[in-house]
NUKOLVO-263701 format. One record per residue: residue number from 1; x, y, z of N, C-alpha, C, O in turn; residue in one letter. Coordinates in Angstrom, 1 decimal, decimal comma. Example, Ala and Ser with C-alpha at 12.3 -4.5 7.8 and 13.67 -1.06 7.14 Angstrom:
<sites>
SITE	num	n.c1	n.c2	n.c3	ca.c1	ca.c2	ca.c3	c.c1	c.c2	c.c3	o.c1	o.c2	o.c3	residu
SITE	1	13,2	-5,7	7,8	12,3	-4,5	7,8	13,2	-3,3	7,8	14,2	-3,3	8,5	A
SITE	2	12,8	-2,2	7,1	13,7	-1,1	7,1	12,9	0,0	7,9	13,4	1,1	8,0	S
</sites>
This chain:
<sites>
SITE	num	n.c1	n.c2	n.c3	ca.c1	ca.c2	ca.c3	c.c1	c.c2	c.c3	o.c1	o.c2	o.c3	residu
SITE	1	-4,9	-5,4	-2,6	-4,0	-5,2	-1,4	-4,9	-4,6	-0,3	-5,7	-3,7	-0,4	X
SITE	2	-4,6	-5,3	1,0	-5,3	-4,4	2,3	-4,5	-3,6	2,9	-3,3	-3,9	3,2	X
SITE	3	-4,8	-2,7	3,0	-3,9	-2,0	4,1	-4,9	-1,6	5,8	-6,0	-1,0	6,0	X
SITE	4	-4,0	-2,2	6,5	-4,9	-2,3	8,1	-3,7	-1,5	9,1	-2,5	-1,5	9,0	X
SITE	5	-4,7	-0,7	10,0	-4,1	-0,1	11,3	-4,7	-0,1	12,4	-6,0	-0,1	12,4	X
SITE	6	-4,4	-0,2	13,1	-4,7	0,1	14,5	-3,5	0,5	15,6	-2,2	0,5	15,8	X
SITE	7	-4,6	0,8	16,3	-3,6	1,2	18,2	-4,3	1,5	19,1	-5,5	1,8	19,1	X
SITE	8	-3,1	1,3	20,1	-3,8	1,7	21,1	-3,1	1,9	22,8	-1,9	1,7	22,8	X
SITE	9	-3,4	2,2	23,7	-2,6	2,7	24,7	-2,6	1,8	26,0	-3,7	1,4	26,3	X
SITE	10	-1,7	1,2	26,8	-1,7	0,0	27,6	-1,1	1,2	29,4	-0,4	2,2	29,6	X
SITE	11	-1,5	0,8	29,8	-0,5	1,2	31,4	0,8	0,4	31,5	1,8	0,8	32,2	X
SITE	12	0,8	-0,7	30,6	2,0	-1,5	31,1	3,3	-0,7	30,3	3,0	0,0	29,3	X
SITE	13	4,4	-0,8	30,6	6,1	0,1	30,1	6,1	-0,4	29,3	5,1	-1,0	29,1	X
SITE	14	6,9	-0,4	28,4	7,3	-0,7	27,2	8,1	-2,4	27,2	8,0	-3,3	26,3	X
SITE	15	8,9	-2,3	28,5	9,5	-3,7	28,4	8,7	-4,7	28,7	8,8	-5,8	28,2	X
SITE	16	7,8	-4,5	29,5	6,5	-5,6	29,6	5,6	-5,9	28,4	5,1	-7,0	28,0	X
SITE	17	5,4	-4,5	27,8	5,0	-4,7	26,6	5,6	-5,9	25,2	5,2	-6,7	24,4	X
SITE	18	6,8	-5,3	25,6	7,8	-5,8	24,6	8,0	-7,2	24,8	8,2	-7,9	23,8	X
SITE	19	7,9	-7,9	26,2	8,2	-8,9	26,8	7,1	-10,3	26,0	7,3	-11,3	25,5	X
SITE	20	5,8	-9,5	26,3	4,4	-10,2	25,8	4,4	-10,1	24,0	3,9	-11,0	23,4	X
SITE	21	5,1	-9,0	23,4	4,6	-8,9	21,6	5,9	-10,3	21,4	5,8	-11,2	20,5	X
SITE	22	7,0	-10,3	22,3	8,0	-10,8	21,2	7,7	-12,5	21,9	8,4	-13,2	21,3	X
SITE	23	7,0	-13,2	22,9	7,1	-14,1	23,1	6,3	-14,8	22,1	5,1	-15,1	22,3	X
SITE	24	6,8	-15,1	21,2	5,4	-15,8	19,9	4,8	-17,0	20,3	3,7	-17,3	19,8	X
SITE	25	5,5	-17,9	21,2	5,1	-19,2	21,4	3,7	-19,1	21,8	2,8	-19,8	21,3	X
SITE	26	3,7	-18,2	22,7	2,5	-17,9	23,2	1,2	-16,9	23,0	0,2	-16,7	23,7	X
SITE	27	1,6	-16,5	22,0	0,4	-15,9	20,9	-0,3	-16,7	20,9	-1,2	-16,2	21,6	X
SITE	28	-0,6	-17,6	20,6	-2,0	-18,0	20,5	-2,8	-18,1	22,2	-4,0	-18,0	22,0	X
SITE	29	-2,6	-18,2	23,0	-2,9	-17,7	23,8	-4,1	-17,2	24,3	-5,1	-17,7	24,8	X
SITE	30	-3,7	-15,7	23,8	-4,7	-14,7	23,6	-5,2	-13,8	22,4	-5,8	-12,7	22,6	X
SITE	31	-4,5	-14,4	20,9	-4,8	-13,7	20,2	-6,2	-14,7	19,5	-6,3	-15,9	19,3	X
SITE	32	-7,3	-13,6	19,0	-8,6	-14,6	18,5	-8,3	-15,1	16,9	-7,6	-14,5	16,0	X
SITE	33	-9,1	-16,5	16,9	-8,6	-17,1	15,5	-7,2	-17,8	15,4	-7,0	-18,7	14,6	X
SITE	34	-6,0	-17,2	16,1	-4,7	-17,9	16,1	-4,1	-19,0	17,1	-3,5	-18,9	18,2	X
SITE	35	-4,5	-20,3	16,2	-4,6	-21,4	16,9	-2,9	-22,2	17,4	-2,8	-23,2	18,1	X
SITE	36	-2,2	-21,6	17,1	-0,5	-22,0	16,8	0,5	-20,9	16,6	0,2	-20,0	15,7	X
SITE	37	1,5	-20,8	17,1	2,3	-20,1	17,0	4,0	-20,2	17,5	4,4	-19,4	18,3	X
SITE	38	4,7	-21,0	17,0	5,8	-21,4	17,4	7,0	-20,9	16,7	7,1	-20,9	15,5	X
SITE	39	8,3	-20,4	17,9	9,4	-19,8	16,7	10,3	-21,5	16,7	10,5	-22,4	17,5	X
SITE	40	10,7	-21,1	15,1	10,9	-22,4	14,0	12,7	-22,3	14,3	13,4	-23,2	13,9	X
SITE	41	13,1	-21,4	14,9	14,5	-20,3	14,9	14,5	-19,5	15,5	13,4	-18,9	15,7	X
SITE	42	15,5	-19,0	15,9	16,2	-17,0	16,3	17,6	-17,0	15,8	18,4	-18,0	15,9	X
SITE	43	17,9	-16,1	15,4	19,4	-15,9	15,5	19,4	-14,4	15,7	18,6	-13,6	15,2	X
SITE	44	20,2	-14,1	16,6	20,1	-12,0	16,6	19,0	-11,5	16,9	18,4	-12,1	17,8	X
SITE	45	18,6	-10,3	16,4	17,1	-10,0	16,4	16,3	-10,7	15,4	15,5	-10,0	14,7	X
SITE	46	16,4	-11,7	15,1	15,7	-12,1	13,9	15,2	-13,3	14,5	16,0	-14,1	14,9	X
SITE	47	13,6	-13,7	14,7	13,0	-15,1	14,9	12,2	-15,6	13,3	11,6	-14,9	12,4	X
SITE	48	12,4	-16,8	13,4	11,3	-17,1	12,5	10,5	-18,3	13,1	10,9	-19,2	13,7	X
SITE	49	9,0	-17,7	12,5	7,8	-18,5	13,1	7,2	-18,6	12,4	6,9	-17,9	11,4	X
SITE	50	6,7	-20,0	13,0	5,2	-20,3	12,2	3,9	-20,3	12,8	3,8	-20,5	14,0	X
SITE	51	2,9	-20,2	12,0	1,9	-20,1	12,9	0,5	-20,6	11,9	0,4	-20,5	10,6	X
SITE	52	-0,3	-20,9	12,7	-1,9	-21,6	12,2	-2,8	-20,7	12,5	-2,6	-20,0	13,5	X
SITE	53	-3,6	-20,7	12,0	-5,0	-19,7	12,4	-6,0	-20,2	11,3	-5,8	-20,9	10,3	X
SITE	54	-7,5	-19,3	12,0	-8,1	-19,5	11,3	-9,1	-18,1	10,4	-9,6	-17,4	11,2	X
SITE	55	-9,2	-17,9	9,3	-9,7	-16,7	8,6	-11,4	-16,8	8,4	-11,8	-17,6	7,6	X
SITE	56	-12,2	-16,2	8,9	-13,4	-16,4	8,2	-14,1	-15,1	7,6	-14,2	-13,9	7,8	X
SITE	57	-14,4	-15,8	7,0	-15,6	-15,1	5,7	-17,1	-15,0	5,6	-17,7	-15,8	4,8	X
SITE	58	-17,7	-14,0	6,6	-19,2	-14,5	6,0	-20,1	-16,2	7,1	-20,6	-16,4	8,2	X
SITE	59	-19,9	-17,2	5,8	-20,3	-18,7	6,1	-18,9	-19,5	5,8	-18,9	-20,7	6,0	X
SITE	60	-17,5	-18,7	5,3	-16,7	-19,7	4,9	-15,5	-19,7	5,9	-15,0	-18,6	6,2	X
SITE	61	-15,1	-20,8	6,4	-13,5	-20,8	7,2	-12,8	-21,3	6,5	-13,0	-22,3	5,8	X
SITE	62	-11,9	-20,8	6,5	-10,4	-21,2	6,2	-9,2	-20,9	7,3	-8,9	-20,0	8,1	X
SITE	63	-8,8	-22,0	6,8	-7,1	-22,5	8,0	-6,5	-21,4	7,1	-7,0	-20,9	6,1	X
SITE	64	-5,1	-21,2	8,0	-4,2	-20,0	7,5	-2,7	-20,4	7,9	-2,2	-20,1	9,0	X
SITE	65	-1,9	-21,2	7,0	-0,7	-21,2	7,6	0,2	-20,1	7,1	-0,1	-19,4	6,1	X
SITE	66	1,3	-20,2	7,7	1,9	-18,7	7,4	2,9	-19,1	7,9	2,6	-19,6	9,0	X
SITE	67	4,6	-18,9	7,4	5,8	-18,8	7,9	6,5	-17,8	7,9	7,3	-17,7	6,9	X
SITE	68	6,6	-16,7	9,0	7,5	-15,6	8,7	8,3	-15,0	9,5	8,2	-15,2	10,7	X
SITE	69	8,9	-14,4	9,1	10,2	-13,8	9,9	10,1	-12,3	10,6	9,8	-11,3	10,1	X
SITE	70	10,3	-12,6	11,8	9,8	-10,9	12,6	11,2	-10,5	13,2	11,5	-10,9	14,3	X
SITE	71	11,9	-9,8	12,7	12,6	-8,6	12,8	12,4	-7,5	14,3	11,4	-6,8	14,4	X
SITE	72	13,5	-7,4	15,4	13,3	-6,8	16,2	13,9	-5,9	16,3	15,0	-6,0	15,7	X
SITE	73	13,8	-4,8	16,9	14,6	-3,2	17,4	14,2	-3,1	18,9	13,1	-2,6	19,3	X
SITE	74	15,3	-3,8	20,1	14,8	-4,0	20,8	13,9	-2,8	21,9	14,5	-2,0	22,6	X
SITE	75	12,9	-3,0	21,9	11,7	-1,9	23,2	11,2	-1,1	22,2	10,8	0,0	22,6	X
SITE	76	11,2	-1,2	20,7	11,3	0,1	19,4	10,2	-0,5	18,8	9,1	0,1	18,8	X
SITE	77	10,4	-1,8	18,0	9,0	-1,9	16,8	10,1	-3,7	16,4	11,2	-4,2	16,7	X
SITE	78	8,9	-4,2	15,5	8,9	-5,9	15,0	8,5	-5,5	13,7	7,6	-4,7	13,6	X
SITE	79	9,1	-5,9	13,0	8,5	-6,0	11,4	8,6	-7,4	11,3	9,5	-8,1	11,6	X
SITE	80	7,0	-7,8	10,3	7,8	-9,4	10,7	6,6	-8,8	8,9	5,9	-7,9	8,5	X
SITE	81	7,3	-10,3	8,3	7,4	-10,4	7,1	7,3	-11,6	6,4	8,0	-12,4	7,0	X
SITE	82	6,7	-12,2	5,1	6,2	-13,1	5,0	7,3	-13,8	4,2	7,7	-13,3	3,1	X
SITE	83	7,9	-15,3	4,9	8,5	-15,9	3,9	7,7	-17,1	2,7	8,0	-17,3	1,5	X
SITE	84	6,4	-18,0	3,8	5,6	-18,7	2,6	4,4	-19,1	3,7	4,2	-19,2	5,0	X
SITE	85	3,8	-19,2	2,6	2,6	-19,6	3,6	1,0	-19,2	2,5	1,0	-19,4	1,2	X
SITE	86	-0,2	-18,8	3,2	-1,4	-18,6	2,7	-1,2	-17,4	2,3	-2,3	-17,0	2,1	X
SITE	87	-0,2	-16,4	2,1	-1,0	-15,3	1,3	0,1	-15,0	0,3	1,1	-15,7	0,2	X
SITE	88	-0,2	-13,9	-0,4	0,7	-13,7	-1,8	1,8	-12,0	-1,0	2,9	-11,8	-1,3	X
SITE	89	1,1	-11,2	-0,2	1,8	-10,5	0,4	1,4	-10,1	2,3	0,4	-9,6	2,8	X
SITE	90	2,6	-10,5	2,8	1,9	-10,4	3,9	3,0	-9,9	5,0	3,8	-10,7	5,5	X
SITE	91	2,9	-8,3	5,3	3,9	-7,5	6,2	3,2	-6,5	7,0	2,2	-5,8	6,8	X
SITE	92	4,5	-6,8	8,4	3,1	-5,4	9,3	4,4	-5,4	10,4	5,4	-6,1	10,6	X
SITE	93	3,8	-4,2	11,0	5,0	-3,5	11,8	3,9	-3,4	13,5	2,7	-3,2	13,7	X
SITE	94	5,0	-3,5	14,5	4,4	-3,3	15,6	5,6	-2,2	16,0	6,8	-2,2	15,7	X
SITE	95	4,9	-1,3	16,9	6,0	0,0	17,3	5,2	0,5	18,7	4,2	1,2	18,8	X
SITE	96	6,0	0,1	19,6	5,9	0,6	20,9	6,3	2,5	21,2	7,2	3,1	20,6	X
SITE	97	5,9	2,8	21,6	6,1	4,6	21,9	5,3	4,3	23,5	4,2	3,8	23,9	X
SITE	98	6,9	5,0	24,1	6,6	4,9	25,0	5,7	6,5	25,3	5,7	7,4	24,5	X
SITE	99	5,2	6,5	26,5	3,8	7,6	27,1	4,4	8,0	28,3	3,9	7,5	29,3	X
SITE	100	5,8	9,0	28,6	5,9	9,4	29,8	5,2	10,0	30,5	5,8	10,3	31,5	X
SITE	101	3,6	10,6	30,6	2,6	10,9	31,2	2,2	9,9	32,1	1,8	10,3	33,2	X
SITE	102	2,3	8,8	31,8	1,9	7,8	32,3	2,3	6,7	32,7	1,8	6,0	33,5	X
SITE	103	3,6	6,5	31,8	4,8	5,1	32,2	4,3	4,5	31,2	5,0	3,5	30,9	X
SITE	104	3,1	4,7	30,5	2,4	3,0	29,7	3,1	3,2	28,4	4,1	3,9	28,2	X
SITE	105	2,4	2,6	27,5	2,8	2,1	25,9	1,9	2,5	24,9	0,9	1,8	24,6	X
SITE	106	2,0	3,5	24,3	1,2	3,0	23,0	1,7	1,9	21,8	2,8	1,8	21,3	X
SITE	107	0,5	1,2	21,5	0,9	0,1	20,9	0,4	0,2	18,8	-0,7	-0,1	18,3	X
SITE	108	1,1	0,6	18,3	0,8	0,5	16,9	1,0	-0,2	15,9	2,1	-0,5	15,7	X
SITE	109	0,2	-0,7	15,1	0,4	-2,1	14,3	-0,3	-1,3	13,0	-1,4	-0,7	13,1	X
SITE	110	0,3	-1,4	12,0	0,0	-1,4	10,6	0,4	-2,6	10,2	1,2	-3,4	10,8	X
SITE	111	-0,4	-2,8	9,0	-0,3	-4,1	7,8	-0,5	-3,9	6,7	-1,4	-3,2	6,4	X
SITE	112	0,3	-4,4	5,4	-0,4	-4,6	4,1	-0,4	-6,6	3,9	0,4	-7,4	4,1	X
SITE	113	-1,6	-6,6	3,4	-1,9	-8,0	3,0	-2,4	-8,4	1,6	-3,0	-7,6	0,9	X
SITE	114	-2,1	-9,6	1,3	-2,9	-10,1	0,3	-2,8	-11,5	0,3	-1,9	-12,3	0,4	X
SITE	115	-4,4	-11,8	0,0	-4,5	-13,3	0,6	-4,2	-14,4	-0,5	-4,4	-13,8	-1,5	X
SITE	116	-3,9	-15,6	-0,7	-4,0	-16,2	-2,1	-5,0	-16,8	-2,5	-5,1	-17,5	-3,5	X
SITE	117	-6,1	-16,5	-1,4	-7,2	-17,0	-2,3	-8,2	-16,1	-2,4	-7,7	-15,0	-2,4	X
SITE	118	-9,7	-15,9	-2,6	-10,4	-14,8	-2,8	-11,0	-14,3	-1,6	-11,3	-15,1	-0,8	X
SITE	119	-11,3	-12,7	-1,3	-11,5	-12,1	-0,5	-12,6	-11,3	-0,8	-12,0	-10,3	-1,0	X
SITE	120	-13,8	-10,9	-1,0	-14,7	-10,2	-1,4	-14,3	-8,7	-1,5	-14,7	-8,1	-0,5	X
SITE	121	-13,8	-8,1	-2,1	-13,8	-6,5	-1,9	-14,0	-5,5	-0,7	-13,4	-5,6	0,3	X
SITE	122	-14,8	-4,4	-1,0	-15,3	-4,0	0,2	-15,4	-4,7	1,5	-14,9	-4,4	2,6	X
SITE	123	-16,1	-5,6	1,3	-16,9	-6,9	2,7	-15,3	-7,1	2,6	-14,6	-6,5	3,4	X
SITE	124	-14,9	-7,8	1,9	-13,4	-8,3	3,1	-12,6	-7,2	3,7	-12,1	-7,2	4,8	X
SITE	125	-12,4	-6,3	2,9	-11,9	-5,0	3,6	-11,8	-4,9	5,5	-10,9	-4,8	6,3	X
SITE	126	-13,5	-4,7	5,3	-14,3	-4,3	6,4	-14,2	-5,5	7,6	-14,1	-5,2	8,8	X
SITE	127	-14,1	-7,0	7,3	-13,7	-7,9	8,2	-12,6	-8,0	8,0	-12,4	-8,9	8,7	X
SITE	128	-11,3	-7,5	7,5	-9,8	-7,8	8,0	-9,7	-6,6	8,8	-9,1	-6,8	9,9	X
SITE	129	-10,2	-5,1	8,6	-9,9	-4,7	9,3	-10,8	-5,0	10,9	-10,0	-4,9	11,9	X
SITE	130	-11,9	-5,2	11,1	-12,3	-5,8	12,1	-11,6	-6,8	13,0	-11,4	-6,6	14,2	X
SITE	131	-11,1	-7,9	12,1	-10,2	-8,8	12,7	-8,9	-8,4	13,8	-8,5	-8,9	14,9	X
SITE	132	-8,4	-7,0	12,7	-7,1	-6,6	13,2	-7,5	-6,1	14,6	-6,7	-6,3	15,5	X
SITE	133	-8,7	-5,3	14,8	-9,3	-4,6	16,1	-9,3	-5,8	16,7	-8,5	-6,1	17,6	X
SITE	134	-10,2	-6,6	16,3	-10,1	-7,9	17,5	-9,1	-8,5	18,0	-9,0	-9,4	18,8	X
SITE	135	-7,8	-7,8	17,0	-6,6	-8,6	17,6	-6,0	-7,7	18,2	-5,3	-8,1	19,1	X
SITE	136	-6,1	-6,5	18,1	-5,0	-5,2	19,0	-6,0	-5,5	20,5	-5,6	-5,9	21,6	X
SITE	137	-7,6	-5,1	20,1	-7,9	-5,4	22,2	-7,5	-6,4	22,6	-6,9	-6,2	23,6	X
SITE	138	-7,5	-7,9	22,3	-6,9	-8,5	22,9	-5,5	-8,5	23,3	-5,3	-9,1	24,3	X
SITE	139	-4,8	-8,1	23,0	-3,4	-7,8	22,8	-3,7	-6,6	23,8	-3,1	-7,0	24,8	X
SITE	140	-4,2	-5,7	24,0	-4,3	-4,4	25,2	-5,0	-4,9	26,2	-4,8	-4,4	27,3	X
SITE	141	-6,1	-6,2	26,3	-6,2	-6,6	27,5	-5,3	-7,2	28,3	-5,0	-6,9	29,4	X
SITE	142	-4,7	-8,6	26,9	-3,4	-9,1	28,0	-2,6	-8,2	28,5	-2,1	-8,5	29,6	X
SITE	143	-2,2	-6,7	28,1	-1,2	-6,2	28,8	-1,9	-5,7	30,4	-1,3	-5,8	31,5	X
SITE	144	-3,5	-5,2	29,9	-3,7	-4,9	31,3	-3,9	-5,4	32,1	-4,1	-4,9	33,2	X
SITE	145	-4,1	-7,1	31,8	-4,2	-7,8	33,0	-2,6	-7,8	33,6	-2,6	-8,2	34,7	X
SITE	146	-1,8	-7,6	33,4	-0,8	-7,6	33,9	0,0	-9,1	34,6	-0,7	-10,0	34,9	X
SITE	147	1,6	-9,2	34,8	2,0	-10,5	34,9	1,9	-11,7	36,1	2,7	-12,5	36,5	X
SITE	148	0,3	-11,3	36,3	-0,4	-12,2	37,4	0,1	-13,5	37,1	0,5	-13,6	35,9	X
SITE	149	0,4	-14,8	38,2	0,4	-16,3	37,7	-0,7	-16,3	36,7	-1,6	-15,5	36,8	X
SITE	150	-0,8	-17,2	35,8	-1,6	-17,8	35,0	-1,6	-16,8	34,0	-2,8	-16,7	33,5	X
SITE	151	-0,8	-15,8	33,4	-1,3	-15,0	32,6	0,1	-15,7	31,3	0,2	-15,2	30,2	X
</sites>
C-alpha cells in the first residue's frame, strides 16, 4: 500500500478553486501524465469518471485506465474512489481550507494506492510520491494563472 500527501496554498478562493478540481473533463489539461479524463455520469454530488494516463517506472510505461467515482461536499473536499480499473486499491481526498489572511486556498490531497501490477518498493514509493508533487504544482499553477481566456 502507498500512502501519498501533499499541499499546498493558491491566492485563488475557494470557489475558483473548487470550480477547476471539480471540472474533470478538463484535467487532463494540465495535470502531467493524465492523457483523458471524462465524467461517464453525475447524479447529486456524485460524478463518475473515467480517465487514461500514463505511469512510469524507471525505463518502463504503462497506460493506466481507471474508473471512479468522486464524491463532493460542495467548496469542502472530493473523495473520489475506485470503482475498476488498473489498480487493486485506489482512494484520495482533496480538501479545500479556506485562508482568510489572504482570501486564497489551501489545497490538500492525500491518497492510499495499490497498483495491480508490480511497483518496486522503496523506488516506487519515492516516484509516486514524486508524481503526486508533480501533480499538486501543477494543479497550484493552474489556479495561479488565474481565469484568463485560454486557461
Amino acid at each position: 500500500m502507498f500512502e501519498v500527501a501533499s499541499s499546498g496554498e493558491v491566492r485563488a478562493a475557494p470557489a475558483a478553486v473548487w470550480k477547476v478540481l471539480t471540472n474533470y473533463d478538463r484535467m487532463s489539461d494540465f495535470v502531467p501524465d493524465l492523457k483523458t479524463s471524462k465524467v461517464l455520469s453525475r447524479t447529486g454530488n456524485k460524478a463518475i469518471i473515467e480517465q487514461f494516463g500514463v505511469a512510469s517506472f524507471l525505463f518502463i510505461r504503462r497506460d493506466i485506465h481507471l474508473i471512479v467515482q468522486a464524491t463532493e461536499e460542495a467548496m469542502t473536499s472530493i473523495d473520489i474512489s475506485l470503482i475498476t480499473g488498473d489498480m487493486r486499491v485506489y482512494e484520495c481526498r482533496w480538501e479545500l481550507v479556506p485562508v482568510p489572511e489572504t482570501g486564497g486556498t489551501r489545497i490538500v490531497y492525500s491518497g492510499r494506492l495499490v497498483p495491480k501490477f508490480y511497483v518496486p518498493g522503496m523506488l516506487g514509493a519515492n516516484i509516486i510520491r514524486s508524481d503526486i508533487e508533480r501533480m499538486m504544482k501543477a494543479v497550484l499553477a493552474r489556479l495561479d494563472r488565474g481565469d484568463k481566456p485560454g486557461n
